[in-house]
GUMARTI-761659 format. One record per residue (C-alpha): x, y, z; residue in three letters. Coordinates in steps of 0.25 Angstrom, whole numbers, plus 5000, padded with zeros to 4 digits. Layout:
% GUMARTI-761659
   east   north     up   res
      X       Y      Z   ALA
...
% end
This chain:
% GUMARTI-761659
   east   north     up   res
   5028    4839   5470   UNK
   5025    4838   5484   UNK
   5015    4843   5493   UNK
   5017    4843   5509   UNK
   5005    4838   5517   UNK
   4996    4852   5518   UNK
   5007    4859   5510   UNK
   5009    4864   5493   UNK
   5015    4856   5483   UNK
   5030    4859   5481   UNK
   5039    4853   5470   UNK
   5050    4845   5475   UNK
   5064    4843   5470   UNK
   5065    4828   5465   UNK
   5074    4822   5475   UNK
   5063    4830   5488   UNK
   5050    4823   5481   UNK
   5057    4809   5479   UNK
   5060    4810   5497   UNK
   5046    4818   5499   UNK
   5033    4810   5505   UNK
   5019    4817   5502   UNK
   5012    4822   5491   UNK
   5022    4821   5480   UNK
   5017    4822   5464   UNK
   5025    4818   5455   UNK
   5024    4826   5441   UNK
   5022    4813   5434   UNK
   5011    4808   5442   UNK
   5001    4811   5435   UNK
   4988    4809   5443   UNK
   4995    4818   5456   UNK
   4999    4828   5445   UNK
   4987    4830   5441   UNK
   4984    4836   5455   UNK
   4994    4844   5452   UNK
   4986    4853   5441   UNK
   4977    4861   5450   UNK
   4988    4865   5459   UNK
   4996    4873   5445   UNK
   5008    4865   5449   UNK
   5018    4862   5436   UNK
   5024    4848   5431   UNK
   5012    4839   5433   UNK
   5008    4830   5421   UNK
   4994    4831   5419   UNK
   4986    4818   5423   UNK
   4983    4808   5410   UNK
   4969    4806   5411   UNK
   4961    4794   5407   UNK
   4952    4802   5399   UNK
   4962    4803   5387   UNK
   4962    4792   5377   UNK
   4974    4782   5378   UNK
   4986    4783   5370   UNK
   4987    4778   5355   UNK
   4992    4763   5357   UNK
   4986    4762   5371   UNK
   4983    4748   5374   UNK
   4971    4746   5384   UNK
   4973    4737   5395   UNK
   4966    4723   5391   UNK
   4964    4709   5400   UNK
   4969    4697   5394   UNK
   4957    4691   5386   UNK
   4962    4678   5390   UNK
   4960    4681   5406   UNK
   4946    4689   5403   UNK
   4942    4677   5394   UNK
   4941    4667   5406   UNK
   4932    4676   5410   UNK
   4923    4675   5397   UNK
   4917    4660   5403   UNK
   4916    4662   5419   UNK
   4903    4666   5423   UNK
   4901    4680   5429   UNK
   4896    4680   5443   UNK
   4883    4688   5440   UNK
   4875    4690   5454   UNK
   4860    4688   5457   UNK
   4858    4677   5448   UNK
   4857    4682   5438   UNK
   4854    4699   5440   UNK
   4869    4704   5440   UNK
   4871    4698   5426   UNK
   4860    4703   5419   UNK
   4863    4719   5426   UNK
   4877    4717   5420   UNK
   4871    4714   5407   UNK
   4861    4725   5407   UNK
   4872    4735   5413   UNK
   4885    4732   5412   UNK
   4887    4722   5399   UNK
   4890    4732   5388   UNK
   4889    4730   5371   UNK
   4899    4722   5365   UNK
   4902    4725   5351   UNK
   4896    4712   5346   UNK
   4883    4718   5351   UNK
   4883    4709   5364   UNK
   4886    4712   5378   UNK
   4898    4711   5387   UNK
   4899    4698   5397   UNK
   4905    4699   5409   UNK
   4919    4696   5407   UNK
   4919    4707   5395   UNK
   4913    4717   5404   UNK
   4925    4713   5415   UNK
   4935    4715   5404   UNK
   4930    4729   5402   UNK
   4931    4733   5413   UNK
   4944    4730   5419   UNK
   4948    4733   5406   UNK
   4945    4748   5405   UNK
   4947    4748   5419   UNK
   4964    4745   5418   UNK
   4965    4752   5405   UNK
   4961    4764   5413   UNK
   4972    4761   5422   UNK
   4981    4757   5412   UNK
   4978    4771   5403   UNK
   4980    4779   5417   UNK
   4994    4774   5421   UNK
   5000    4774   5406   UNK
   4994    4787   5404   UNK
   5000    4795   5417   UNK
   5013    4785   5415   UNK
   5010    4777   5429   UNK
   5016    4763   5422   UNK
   5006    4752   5417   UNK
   5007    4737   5425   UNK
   5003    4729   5413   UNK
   5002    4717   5423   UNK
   4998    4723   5436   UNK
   4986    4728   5427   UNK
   4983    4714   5422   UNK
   4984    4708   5433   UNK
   4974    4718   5441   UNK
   4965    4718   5428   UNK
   4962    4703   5429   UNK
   4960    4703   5444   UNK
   4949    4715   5443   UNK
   4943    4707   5432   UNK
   4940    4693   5437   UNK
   4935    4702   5451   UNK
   4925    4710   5441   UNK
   4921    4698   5434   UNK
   4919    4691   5447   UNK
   4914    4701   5453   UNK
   4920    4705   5466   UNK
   4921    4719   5461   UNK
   4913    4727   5450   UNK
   4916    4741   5443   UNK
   4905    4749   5446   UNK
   4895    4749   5435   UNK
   4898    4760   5428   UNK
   4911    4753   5426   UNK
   4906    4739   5421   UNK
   4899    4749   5411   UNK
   4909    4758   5406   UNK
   4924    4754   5410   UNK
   4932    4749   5400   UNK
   4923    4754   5388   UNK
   4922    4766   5377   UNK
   4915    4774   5389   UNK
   4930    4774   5396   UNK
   4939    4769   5386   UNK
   4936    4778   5375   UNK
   4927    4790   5381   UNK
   4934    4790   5393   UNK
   4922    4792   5402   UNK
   4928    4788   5415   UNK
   4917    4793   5423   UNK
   4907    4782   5420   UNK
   4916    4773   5427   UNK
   4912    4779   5441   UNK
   4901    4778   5449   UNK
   4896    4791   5455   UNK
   4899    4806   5457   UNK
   4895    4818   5464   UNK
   4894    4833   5460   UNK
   4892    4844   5469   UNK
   4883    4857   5464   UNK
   4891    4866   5474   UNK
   4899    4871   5463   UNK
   4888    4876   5453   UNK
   4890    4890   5452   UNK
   4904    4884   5447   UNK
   4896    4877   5436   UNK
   4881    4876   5436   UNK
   4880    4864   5428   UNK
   4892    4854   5431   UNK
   4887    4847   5443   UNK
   4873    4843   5433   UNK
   4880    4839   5422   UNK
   4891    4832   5431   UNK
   4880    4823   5435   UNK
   4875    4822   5422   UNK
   4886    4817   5415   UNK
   4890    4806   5425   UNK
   4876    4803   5426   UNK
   4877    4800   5413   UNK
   4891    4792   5413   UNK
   4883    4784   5423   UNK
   4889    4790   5438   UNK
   4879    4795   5449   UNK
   4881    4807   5453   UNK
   4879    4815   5466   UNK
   4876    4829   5469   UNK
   4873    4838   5477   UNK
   4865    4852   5479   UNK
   4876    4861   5485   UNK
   4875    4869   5471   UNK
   4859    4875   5476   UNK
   4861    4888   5476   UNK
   4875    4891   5469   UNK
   4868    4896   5455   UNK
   4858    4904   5450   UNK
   4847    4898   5440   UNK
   4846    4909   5431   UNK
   4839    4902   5419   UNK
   4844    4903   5404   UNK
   4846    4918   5398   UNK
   4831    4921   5392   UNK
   4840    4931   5384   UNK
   4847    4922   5377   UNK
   4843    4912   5364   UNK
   4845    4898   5368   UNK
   4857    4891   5364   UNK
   4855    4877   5359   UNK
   4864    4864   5362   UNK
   4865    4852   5354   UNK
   4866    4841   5364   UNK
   4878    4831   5360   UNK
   4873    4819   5361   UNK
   4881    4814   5371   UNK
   4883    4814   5387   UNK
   4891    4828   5387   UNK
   4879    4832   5377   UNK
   4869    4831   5388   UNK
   4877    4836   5401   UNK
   4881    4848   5392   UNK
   4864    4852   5390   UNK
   4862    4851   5404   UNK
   4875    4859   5407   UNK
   4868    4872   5397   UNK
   4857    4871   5404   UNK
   4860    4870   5418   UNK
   4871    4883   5414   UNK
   4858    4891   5406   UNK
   4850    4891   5417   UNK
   4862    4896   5428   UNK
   4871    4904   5419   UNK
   4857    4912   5413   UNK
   4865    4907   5398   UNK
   4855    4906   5386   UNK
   4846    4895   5385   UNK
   4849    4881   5380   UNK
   4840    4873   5370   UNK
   4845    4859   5368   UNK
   4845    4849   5354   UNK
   4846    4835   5357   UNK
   4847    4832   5341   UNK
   4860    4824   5344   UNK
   4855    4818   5355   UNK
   4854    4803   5352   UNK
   4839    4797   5350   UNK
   4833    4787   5361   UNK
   4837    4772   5360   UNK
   4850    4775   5354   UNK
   4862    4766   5359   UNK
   4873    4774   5371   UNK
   4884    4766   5367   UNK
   4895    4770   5377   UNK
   4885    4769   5391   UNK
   4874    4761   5384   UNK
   4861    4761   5384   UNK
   4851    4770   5372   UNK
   4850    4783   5372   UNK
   4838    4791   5378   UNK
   4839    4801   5366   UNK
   4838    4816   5370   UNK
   4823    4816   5380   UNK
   4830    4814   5393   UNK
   4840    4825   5392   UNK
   4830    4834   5385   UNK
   4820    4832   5397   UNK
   4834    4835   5406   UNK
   4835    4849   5400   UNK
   4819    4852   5401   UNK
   4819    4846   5417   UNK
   4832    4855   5419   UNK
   4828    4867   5413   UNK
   4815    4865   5421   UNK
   4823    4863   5435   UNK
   4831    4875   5432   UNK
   4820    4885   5425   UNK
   4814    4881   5440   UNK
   4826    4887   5445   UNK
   4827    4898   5439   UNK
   4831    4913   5445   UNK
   4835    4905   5459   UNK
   4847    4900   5464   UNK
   4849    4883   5459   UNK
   4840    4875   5470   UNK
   4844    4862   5475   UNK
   4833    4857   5467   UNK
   4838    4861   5454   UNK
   4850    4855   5457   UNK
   4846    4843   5460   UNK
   4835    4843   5449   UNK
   4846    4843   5438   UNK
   4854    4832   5443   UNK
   4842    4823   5443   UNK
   4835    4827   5430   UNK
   4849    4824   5424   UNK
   4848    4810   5432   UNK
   4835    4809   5425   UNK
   4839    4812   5414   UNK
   4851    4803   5413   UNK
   4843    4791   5416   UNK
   4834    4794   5405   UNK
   4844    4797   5396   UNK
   4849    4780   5398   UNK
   4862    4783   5403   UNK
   4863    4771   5413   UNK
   4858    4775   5427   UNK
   4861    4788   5435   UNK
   4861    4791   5450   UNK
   4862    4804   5458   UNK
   4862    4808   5472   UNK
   4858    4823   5476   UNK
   4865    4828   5490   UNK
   4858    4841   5498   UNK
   4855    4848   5510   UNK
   4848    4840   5521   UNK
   4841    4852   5526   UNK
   4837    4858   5512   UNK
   4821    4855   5509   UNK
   4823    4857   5495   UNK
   4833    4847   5494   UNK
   4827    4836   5503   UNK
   4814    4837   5495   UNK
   4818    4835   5482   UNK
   4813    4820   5482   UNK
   4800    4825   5489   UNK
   4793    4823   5478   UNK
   4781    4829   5484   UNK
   4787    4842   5486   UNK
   4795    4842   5474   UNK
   4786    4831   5464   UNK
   4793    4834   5450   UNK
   4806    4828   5455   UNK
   4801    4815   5455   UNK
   4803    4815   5443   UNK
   4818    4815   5443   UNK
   4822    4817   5457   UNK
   4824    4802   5459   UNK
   4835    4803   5451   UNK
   4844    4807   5462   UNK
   4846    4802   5478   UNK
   4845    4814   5486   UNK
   4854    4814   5499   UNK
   4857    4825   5509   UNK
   4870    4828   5515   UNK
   4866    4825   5530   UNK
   4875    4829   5540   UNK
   4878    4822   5553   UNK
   4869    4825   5565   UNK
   4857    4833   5556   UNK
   4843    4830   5557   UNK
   4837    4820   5549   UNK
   4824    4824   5551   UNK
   4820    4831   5540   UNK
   4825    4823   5530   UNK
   4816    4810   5535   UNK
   4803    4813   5530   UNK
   4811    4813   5515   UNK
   4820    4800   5517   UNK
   4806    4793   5522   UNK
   4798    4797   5511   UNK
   4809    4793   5500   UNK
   4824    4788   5506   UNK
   4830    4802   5503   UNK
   4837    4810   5506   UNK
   4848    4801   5508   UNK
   4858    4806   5516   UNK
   4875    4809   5515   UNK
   4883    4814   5525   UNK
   4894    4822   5518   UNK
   4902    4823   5531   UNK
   4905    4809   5532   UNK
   4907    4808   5517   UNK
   4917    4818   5519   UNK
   4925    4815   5533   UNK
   4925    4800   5532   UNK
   4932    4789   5521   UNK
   4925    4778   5527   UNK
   4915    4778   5539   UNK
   4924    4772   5549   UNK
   4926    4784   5559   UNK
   4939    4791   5552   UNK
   4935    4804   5548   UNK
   4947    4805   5537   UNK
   4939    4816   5526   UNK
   4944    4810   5514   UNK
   4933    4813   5507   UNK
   4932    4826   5510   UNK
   4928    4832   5498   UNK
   4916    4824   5495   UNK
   4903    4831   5491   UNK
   4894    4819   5490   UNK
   4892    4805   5484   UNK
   4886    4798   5474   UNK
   4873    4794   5472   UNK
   4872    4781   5480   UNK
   4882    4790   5490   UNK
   4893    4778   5494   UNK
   4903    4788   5488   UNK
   4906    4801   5491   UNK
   4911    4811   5481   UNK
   4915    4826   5477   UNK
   4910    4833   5469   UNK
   4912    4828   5455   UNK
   4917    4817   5459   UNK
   4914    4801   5454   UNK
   4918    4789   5460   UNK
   4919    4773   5456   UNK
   4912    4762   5465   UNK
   4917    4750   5464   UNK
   4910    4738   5469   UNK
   4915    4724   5476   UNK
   4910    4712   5480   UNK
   4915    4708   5494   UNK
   4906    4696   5496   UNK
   4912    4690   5482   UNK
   4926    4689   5489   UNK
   4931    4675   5496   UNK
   4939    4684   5505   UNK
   4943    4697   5508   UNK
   4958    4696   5500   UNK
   4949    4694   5486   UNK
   4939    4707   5491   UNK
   4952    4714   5494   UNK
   4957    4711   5479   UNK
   4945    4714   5473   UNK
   4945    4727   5483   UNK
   4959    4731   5475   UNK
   4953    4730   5462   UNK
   4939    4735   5463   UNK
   4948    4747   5469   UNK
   4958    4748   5457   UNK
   4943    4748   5446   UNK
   4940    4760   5453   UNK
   4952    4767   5454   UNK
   4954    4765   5440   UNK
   4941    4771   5437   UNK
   4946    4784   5443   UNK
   4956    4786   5434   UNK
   4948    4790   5423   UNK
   4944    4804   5422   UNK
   4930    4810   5419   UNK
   4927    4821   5411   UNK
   4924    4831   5423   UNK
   4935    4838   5427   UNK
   4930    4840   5441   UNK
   4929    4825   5444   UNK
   4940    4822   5438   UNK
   4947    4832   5449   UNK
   4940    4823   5460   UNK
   4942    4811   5455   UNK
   4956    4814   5452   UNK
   4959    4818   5467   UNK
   4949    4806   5473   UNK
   4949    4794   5465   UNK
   4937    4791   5472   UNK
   4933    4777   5471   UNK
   4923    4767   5479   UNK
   4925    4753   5480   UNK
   4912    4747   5486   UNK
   4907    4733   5491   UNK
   4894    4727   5488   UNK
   4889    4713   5491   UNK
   4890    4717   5506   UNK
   4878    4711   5511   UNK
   4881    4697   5505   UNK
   4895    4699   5510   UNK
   4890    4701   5524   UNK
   4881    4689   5522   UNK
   4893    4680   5519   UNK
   4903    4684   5527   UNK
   4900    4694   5538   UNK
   4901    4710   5542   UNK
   4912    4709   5548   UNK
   4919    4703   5534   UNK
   4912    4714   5528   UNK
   4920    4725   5538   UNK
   4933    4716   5537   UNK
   4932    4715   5521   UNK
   4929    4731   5519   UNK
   4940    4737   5530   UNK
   4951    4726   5523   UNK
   4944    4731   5508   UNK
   4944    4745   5512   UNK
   4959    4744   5517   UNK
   4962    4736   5501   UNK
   4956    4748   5494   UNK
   4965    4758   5502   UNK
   4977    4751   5498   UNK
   4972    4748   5483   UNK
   4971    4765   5482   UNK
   4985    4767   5486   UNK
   4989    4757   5476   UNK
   4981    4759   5464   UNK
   4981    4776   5466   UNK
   4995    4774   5466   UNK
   4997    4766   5455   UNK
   4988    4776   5447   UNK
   4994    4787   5452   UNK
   4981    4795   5458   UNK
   4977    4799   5473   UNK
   4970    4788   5482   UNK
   4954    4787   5482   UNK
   4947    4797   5491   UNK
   4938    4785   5494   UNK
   4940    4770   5490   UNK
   4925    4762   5495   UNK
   4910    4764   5494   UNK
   4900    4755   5495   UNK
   4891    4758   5485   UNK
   4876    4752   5485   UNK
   4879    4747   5470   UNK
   4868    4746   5458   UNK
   4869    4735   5448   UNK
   4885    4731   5450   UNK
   4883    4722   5462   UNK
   4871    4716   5454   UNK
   4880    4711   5445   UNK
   4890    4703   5457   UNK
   4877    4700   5465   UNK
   4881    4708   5475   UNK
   4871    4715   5486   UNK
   4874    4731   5483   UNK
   4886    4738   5492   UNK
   4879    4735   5505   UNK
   4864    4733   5502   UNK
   4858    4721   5509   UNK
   4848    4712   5501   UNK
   4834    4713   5507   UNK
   4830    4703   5499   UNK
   4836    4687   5494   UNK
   4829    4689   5481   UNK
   4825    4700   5470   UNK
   4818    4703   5458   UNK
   4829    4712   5451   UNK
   4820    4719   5439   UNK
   4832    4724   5427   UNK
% end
């Protein structure tokens, strides 16, 4: 098939496509005929997705226990004396069968581990040919640059890759980051964007959102007519996002009422095997459905308010963090000159949602040349709202002058807003460590496999079907420095400009390489500097470009 700059795919005789440059699919590539499904077009072998368990007699790609045992005796290079250990233990260091807990090179081993299996799985599966040794080769190298930390997965990562979570449960989503859902599409589906952000949430990704959907739907309350209907909650993730899905679609769709047993629901304190922790048994979630219920009955017989919208997305926040499931983030995007919006954290004017509005940073889509004003008073009185010019976000790849609108489909960002995204989109941040690097040749290899980590991770499919639309067509990825103020500190700016336009240019030529060795499209975005949590605690790294306003600190865990 060929398709003519601004023209229609036509099939071509053999002999033309073998001469033809352009936009050529070829039947058997899998991941371009995938593209060619929503089209109707004939001949295309659908895409093997990772999501499927491997073949009878699959043997998963293993390092050498000899190369990862000279690993077992070096001393791991955990940063601020002390501090990055002890956060790996608490966060990262998972169960061992013998009821102890992973060290460092055992966590390493995971890692890189699931992370070329993953590759591994993808080429057998779509026929793309496995490089037994090309893969070894890389697999050590990526090793000994996580072990010594010159690069880290993002936490997530550490946590999940290479575990039950992906290997045998195939939840590929917790590997990322961050996300964003849009609410402009509610008369569509009431509920997806809410339960969206609740099941990531609750794999572990922030999520973004945004208010567009005020206003698309009418909040008729549940059918007084009608007997409630009663759901048993399974106890389980889906289990949860599918009790806030009825009600949410009760209240809108005017359907009978919902009651809720939470006898299957696991008691308080018991063990969460697959994303650790003990359970919080059923009072989070039950509180989730009374808050919700309360947010909705409030408006009831009107059209949905921002404030509904934004009430649900943090009440499910809220309730994630109580319910144990790790730590969740959100940001919230509205109208700058909408007073309802901007005063949601006025906790004066609006005093119950202290309660649960933290659980969210609330921005504003700013546009260039508005007045500022208005907005003042708030951002003195608590730092919000932040603010996010979607123009920019969407005209320019890098804030250099070239206004190329590569990512023109953007909707918004994550919650700490280095990344920008569509809607339903996630993305996996990827951190490195310049000032660990002797020279720029080592960063530049370290670059290269940070970069293939990450595109790895967008291999694996989620279980929505609208992300997996995105992430098919973006592989969006985000390789990010920290470290930068130490790195300025030993060196200079001027090595630090150097060092990113040369890394920049090595991560350009790493995605024509990888994407074409795995057969997918080139990442709509490559970089982020993301202001980093507890991964650059573990390398003793300053986070993304944060300066230290102090030489020493009391860290309380």
């Amino acid at each position: 098939w060929h398709r003519p700059r601004g023209g229609m795919f036509r099939r071509l005789p053999s002999a033309t496509a073998a001469r033809t440059a352009g936009s050529l699919i070829v039947a058997r590539a899998p991941a371009l005929a995938q593209r060619l499904v929503p089209l109707g077009l004939a001949g295309a072998r659908p895409l093997a997705a990772l999501t499927q368990t491997p073949p009878p007699g699959y043997k998963p790609f293993e390092l050498p226990a000899d190369f990862v045992a000279e690993f077992a005796s070096r001393a791991a290079p955990f940063g601020f004396n002390g501090l990055g250990k002890l956060v790996y233990e608490r966060t990262y260091a998972r169960p061992t069968p013998d009821g102890g807990r992973e060290h460092w090179h055992e966590t390493v081993r995971r890692v890189v581990n699931g992370t070329f299996n993953m590759q591994k799985q993808w080429l057998e599966r779509n026929e793309l040919g496995w490089d037994g040794d090309l893969a070894d080769a890389q697999a050590r190298d990526m090793y000994e640059r996580i072990f010594e930390m010159k690069f880290l997965p993002p936490g997530r990562g550490l946590w999940a890759m290479g575990t039950p979570i992906t290997e045998e449960r195939r939840l590929f989503a917790a590997l990322n980051n961050c996300a964003f859902v849009s609410t402009d599409k509610l008369h569509e589906d009431c509920a997806a964007p809410f339960t969206f952000l609740m099941e990531a949430a609750m794999l572990g990704v922030g999520v973004g959102f945004d208010t567009l959907g005020a206003g698309l739907v009418h909040v008729r309350g549940p059918s007084a007519s009608s007997a409630p209907r009663t759901y048993q909650i399974p106890d389980s993730r889906e289990g949860w996002v599918q009790s806030l899905r009825l009600i949410i679609e009760s209240y809108v769709h005017g359907t009978e009422p919902v009651a809720f047993d939470y006898a299957l629901v696991r008691p308080a304190g018991s063990p969460i095997r697959g994303f650790g922790g003990v359970a919080s048994g059923p009072g989070p979630l039950r509180e989730l459905h009374e808050s919700t219920r309360a947010s909705l009955e409030a408006n009831k017989g009107k059209a949905l308010t921002v404030t509904t919208i934004v009430d649900v997305m943090n009440l499910v926040g809220r309730c994630v963090v109580a319910g144990n499931v790790r730590r969740t983030a959100e940001i919230a995007f509205g109208n700058p000159n909408d007073p309802e919006y901007v005063n949601l954290k006025n906790y004066e004017v609006n005093p119950a949602r202290a309660a649960y509005g933290w659980t969210s940073n609330n921005s504003v889509f700013a546009e260039l040349g508005m007045n500022y004003e208005h907005l003042v008073e708030r951002v003195a009185s608590n730092g919000e709202p932040g603010f996010a010019w979607l123009d920019n976000m969407r005209n320019y790849g890098r804030m250099n002058g070239v206004r190329d609108l590569s990512d023109s489909r953007a909707a918004g960002g994550n919650p700490c807003l280095e990344q920008t995204l569509e809607s339903f989109e996630l993305c996996c941040l990827v951190e490195t460590f310049p000032h660990k690097h002797g020279d720029l040749a080592d960063f530049q290899k370290t670059l290269e496999s940070a970069f293939l980590y990450a595109k790895t991770v967008t291999l694996g499919e989620t279980q929505w079907p609208q992300t997996n639309r995105v992430m098919l067509r973006n592989r969006r990825i985000g390789c990010s420095i920290s470290g930068v103020a130490q790195f300025i500190a030993g060196r200079s700016l001027g090595d630090l400009r150097d060092w990113c336009e040369e890394g920049y240019a090595t991560l350009k030529a790493a995605d024509t390489a990888v994407s074409e060795r795995f057969c997918v499209p080139k990442s709509v975005k490559i970089t982020s500097v993301k202001p980093s949590g507890s991964v650059s605690l573990l390398a003793g790294a300053t986070p993304g470009l944060h300066y230290p306003e102090s030489r020493h600190y009391i860290r309380r865990m």
